[in-house]
Structures are given as C-alpha cells and as structure tokens.
MIDO-300759 format. One line per 10 residues: number of its first residue (from 1); their letters; for each residue y, z, x of C-alpha. Coordinates in nm, 2 decimals, padded with zeros to 4 digits. Example, Ala and Ser with C-alpha at 12.3 -4.5 7.8 and 13.67 -1.06 7.14 Angstrom:
1	as	-00.45:00.78:01.23  -00.11:00.71:01.37 $
REM end
This chain:
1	xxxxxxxxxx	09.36:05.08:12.16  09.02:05.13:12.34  09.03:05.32:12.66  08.72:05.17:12.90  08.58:05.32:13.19  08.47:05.13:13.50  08.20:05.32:13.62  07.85:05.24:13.81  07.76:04.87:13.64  07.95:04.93:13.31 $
11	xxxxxxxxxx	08.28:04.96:13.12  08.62:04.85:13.34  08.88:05.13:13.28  09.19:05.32:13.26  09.39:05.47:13.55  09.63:05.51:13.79  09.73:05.49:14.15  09.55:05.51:14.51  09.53:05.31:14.80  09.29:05.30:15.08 $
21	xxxxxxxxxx	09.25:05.05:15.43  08.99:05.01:15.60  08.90:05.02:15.95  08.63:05.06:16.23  08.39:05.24:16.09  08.42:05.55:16.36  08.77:05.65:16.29  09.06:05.70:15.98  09.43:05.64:16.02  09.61:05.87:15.77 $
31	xxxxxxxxxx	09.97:05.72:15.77  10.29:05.80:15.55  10.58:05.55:15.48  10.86:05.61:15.67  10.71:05.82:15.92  10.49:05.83:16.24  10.11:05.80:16.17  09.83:06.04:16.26  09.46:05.91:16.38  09.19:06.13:16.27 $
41	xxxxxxxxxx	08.81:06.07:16.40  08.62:05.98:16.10  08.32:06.14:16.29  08.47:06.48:16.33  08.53:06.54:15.92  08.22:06.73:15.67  07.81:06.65:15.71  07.69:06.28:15.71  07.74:06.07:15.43  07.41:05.87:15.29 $
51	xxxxxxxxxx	07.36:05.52:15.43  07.57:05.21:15.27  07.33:04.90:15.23  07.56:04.58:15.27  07.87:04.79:15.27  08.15:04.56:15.12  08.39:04.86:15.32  08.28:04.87:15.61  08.50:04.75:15.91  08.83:04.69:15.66 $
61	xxxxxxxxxx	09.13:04.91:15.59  09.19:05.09:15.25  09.59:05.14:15.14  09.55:05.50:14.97  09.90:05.53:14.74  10.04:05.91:14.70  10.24:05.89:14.40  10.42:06.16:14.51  10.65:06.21:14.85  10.57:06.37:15.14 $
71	xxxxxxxxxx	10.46:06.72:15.11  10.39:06.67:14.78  10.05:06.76:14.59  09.98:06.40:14.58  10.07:06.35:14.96  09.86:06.68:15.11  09.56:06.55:14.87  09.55:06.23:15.00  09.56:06.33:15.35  09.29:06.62:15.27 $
81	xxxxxxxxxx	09.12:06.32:15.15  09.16:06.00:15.34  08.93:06.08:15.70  08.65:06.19:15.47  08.68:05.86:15.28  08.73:05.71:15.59  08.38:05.85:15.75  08.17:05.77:15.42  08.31:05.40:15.37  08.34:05.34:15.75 $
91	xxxxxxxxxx	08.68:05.18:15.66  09.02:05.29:15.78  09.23:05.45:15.56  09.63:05.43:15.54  09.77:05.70:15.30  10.11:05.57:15.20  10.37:05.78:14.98  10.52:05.59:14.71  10.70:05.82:14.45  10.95:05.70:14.26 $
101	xxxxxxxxxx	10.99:05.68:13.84  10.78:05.98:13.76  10.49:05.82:13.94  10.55:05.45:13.77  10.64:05.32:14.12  10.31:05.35:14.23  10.16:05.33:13.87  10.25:04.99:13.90  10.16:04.85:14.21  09.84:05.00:14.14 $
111	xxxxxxxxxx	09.79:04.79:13.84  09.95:04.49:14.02  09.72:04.51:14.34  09.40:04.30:14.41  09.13:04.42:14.20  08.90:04.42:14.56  08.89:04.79:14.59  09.08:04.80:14.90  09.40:04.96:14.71  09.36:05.28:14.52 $
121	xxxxxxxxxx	09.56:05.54:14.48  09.69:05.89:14.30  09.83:05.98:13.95  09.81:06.27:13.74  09.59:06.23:13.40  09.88:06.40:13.23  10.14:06.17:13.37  09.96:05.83:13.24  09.94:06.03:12.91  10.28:06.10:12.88 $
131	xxxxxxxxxx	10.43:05.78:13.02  10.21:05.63:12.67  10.32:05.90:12.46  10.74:05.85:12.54  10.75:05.48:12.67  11.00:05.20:12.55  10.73:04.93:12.45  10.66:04.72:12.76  10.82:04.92:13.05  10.45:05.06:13.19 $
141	xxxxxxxxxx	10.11:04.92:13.24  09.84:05.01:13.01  09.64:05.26:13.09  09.32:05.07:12.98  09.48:04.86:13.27  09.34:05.08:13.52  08.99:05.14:13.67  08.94:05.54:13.71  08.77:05.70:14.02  08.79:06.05:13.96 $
151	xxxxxxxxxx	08.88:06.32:14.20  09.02:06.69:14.14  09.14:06.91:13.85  09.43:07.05:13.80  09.44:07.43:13.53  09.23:07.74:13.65  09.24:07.58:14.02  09.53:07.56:14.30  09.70:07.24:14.12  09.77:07.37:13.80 $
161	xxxxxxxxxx	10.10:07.31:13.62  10.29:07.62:13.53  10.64:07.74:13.41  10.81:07.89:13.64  11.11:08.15:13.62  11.30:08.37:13.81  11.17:08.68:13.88  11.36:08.89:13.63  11.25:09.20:13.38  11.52:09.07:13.16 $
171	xxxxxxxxxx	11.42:08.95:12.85  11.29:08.64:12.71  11.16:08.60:13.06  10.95:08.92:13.08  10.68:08.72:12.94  10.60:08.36:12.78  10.48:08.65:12.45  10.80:08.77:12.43  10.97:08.44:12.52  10.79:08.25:12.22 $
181	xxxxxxxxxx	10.88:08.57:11.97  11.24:08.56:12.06  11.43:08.31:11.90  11.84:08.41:11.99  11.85:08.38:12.37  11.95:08.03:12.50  11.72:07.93:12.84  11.83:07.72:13.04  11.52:07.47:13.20  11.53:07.27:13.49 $
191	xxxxxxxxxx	11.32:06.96:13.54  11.19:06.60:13.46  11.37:06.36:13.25  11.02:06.25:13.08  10.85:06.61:13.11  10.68:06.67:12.81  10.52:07.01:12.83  10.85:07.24:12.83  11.06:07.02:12.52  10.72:07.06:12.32 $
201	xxxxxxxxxx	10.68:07.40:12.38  11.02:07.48:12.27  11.06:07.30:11.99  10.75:07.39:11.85  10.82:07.77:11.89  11.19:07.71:11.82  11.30:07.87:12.17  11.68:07.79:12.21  11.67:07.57:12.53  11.94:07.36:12.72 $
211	xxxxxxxxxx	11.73:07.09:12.94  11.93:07.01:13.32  11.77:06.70:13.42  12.04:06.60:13.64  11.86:06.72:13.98  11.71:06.43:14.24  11.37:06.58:14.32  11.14:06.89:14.28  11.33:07.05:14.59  11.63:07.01:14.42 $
221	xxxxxxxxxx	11.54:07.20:14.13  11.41:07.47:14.30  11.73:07.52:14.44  11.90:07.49:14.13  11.69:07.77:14.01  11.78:07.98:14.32  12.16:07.98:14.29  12.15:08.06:13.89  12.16:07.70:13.73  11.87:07.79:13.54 $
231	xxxxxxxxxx	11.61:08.01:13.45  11.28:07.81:13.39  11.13:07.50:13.57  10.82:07.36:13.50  10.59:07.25:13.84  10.24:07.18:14.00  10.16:07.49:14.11  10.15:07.46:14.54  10.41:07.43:14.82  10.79:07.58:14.81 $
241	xxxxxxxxxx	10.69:07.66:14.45  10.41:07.86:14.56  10.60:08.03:14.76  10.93:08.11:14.52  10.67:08.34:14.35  10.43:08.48:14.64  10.82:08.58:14.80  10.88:08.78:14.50  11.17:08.58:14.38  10.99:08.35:14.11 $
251	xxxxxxxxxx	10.72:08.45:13.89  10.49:08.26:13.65  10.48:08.27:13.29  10.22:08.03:13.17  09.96:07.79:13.30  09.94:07.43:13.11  09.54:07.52:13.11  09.33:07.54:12.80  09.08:07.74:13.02  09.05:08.12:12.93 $
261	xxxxxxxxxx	09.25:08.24:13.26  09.39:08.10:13.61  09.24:08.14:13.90  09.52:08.21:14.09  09.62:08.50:13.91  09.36:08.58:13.61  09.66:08.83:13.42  09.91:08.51:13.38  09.85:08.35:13.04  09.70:08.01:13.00 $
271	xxxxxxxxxx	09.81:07.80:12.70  09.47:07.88:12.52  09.57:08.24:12.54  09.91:08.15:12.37  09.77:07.97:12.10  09.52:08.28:12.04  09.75:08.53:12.04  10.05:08.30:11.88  09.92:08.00:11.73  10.21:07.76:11.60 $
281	xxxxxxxxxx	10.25:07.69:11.25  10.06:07.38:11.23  09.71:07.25:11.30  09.86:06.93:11.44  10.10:07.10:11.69  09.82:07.30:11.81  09.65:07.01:11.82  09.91:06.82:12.01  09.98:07.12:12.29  09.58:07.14:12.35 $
291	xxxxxxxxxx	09.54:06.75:12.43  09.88:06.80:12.66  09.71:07.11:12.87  09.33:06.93:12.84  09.51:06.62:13.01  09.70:06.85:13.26  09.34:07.03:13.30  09.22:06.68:13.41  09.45:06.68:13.71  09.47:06.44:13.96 $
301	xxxxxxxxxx	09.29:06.11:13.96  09.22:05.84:14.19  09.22:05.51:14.03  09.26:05.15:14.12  09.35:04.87:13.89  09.09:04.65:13.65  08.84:04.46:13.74  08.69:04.64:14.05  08.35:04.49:14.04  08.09:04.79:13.94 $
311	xxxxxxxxxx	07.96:04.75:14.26  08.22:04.83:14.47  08.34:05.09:14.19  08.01:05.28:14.21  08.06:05.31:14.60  08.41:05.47:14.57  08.32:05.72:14.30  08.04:05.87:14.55  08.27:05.84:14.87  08.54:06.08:14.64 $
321	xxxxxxxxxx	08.24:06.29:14.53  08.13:06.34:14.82  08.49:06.38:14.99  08.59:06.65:14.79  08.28:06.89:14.83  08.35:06.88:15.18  08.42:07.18:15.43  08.75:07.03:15.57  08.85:06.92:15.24  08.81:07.21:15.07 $
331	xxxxxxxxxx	08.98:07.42:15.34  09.29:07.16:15.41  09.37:07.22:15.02  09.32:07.56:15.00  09.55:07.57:15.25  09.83:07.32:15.05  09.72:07.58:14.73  09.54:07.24:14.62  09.27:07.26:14.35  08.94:07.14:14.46 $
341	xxxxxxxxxx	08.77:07.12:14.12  08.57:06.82:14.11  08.67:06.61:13.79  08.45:06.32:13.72  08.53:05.95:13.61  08.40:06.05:13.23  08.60:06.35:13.15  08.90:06.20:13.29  08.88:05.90:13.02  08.75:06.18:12.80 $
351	xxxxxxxxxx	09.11:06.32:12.84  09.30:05.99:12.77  09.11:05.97:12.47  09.19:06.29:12.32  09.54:06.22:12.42  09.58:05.86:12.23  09.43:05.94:11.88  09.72:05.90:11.67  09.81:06.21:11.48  09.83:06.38:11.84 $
361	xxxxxxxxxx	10.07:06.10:11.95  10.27:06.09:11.66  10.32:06.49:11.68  10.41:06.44:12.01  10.68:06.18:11.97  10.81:06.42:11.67  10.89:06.68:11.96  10.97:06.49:12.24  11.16:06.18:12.26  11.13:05.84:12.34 $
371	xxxxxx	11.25:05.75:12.73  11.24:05.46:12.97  10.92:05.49:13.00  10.98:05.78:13.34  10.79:06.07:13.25  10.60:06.28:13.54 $
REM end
C-alpha cells in the first residue's frame, strides 16, 4: 500500500479531517454545531499574509471539521486556527465539531467531501494509524484516501499524549519504572475501546491490567478516575486533564514521545527514556512502540480528501504555516495547553509510513486486537 502526499504540484495523499468556509475576505466566522457562533475580524488576527494572485479562496466559505467535541484539543485548535486562516485566504471560516467513532465520523465525511478544498478538517496522525492497524476490512477510508495539510505536533509540546494516574506514592503507580518492573499488581485502565498505546504497553511488559471501556466520553473517564474506578487513563495532554494533575490529584507517568524529554515537565519520562532504561524483549516490539509514539509525535493534522488540485493544496499548506507561527495562535493554545510545534505535510506522511511497514503492523495486531474499526 503506497502512502502519497499531495503537496505543492505533486503526489495526492493520505489524511484526515478539516473543514473550512469561506467568506468576505475582511472577516472569519468561527462556529460550532449545536451552539451560537462567534465573528471574529479577520483583520485584527497576526501580521499580513503575502498577496494571493487569482485566489481560488477568496470571497467563499471554508467548513473546518474538529474531530473532536467542544472543548476538545481538536475544537480549541481549530478555533485558535480558523480567523488566521480566515485573514490569509480571505475566505470565511466555519469550524464545526464532529466527534463521534474515535474520530471516523469526521474521518469520513472528510474523505467523502468535494475534493475543492473548501472542506478540511482535523485528525490525529496516530488515530488514522491505528484505525489501519485494528480495523475490520472495509469499515474506514484509506488513509492514502486523504490529501495531508500539515499543522501541529503533538510529544515534547502542549498536546502530547500521556498516561495519566492518580496521584498516589503507592506502588506500581510511583512511577511508569517501577510500574513496567512489577508484574503482581492488577491496574485498572480507563479509556478508548480502539486505544492502542496502553494494551501495547502492557502486554508487551506483561503489566497485569483490567481495561473499563464502558465510559461515554473523555469527561467521563476522568470522573471515573476520581471516584476510584480506576487508576490509569491515557489522554492528550490539555484541559480538565491538565488540570487533574496541575490540582495535585493526578500525576503523569509517561509521555507517548520518542523525544528525549517533555516540555511540560522535562523529569516525566518519555517512551524513548523507557525503552533506554527498559527496553522490551524484542527488536520488533521496540520497533512497534517507537512507530506508535513517532505517529503520536506527529500530532494533529489538517487534511482534506484526494484530489485537491496542487494548486489549491499549495495555498492551504502556507495559510497553516503561516497560521500557526502567529502571535494570537500561539498564545490562544498556550492558553488551551495546545502544542504549537509546526509539523509539516512530509513528516506527517513520513509517520504513516513508518507506521504501515508490515512487521510493525503485524506486531501490533499480535498485542492489540482487531475492532470495528473505532480507535482514537
């Protein structure tokens, strides 16, 4: 399966989910399904964008598609996002939340939507990954299905996934060292039905675990881990999470990064620390957990589906560019504990790749089984 990248004047390629409007070129109109909208002056967001000769944008209305709901990482992105896209496209932009399957709500009507460049929208590298990596045969889109846009990274920035736990000096959960070495205490994780970090981790280290995937959202979860349900959950780092541990009641034990520290918090472990200090028992399940954290270092891409001509792709990957080097960008997800780490149309394909060669995939599918398809 070849992975192509639609980039500039060349290859068409994989990705996910974003959707942008267009409008009058003086103004961007961030709005979120199911609630009230929010105008924001196009004019009043970063420096001056270059010049757009024959601007197929200008004067039309981009749907921008958060996989996520609102308040999400996905959600605060895209409205971090959307007026600075707005200003350098002169185009309106609607931000509309779509979550739903683990992102394959949106995934979908991504790769269903007018190739025109007017719908684009948000996934997480590591989400398309692992919806290929545990899907029933014909249940998602391709990923080479997808055209990708780039936009930011998740590990040693804000939106770096990490394993939480409760705040305890009781051990296995003094540390992810001593939980890895410890092989008689039971831990109980909440989260995703399709999550693929945490099962990997465990299995691979042979940590006793009992998954609860029984909870309806992220929110949910966290309470579960509140009132004693569990002890680990596994979550973008930003938001209620962010706060569970900057309250003192949560803590982190490891950061899905294979960057040398996190920085958040430069003493918690990344996985590339782990596998230094404790390296599994086999070159292929190292192998597997450093493709997982490279895809979860990719972060969060905007993508669109195939066939965007190069033309129009080329303008969109410099409006992003630009977008997210920003002031106001920069500060709004600061702010949401975003990351702002530029990652570039290139390295995110560069990640699928790594992700699909096929002794990573089959180790992968030894340690985590097969679902519907719903992975996040």
């Amino acid at each position: 399966m070849r992975v192509r990248l639609a980039l500039g004047a060349a290859l068409a390629s994989a990705t996910l989910l974003a959707a942008c409007g267009s409008s009058t070129s003086a103004s961007s109109t961030v709005t979120t399904s199911g609630s009230s909208s929010s105008t924001t002056s196009a004019a009043s967001s970063g420096s001056n964008p270059p010049s757009i000769p024959n601007n197929p944008f200008a004067g039309k209305t981009i749907r921008l598609i958060s996989s996520g709901p609102a308040g999400s990482t996905h959600d605060l992105a895209c409205r971090a996002v959307a007026p600075l896209l707005a200003k350098y496209l002169h185009a309106t932009v609607d931000v509309v939340d779509m979550p739903g399957g683990g992102q394959l709500k949106a995934w979908n009507y991504l790769a269903a939507s007018k190739p025109d460049g007017l719908t684009i929208g948000t996934s997480d590298i590591q989400g398309l990954l692992a919806n290929y990596w545990e899907k029933v045969p014909n249940e998602t889109p391709n990923i080479q299905n997808l055209s990708y846009l780039g936009f930011v990274a998740g590990g040693t920035g804000g939106g770096a996934k990490v394993l939480f736990s409760v705040n305890t000096s009781k051990a296995p959960l003094t540390s992810i060292f001593t939980l890895v070495q410890d092989h008689s205490t039971p831990v109980k994780y909440l989260g995703s039905v399709g999550d693929v970090s945490v099962p990997m981790l465990t299995k691979i280290y042979n940590i006793p675990h009992v998954s609860l995937t029984s909870y309806s959202n992220s929110l949910a979860e966290l309470q579960g881990i509140l009132r004693g349900d569990g002890q680990i959950s596994n979550k973008t780092w930003g938001g209620s999470w962010a706060s569970f541990v900057t309250s003192g009641k949560g803590k982190v034990l490891l950061v899905w990064s294979m960057r040398p520290s996190w920085k958040i918090e430069p003493n918690v472990p990344t996985l590339a620390t782990l596998l230094k200090k404790d390296p599994p028992a086999t070159a292929s399940e190292k192998a597997a957990l450093e493709a997982n954290a490279t895809a979860l270092d990719a972060g969060m891409a905007l993508m669109g589906p195939a066939g965007i001509p190069s033309s129009k792709m080329t303008i969109l990957e410099a409006a992003i560019k630009w977008a997210v080097a920003q002031p106001s960008f920069i500060s709004a997800s600061h702010k949401a504990q975003i990351s702002t780490g530029y990652e570039s149309p290139q390295q995110d394909v560069a990640a699928i790749q790594a992700g699909m060669k096929a002794s990573t995939v089959a180790t992968i599918r030894k340690y985590v089984a097969l679902s519907t398809g719903v992975a996040s």
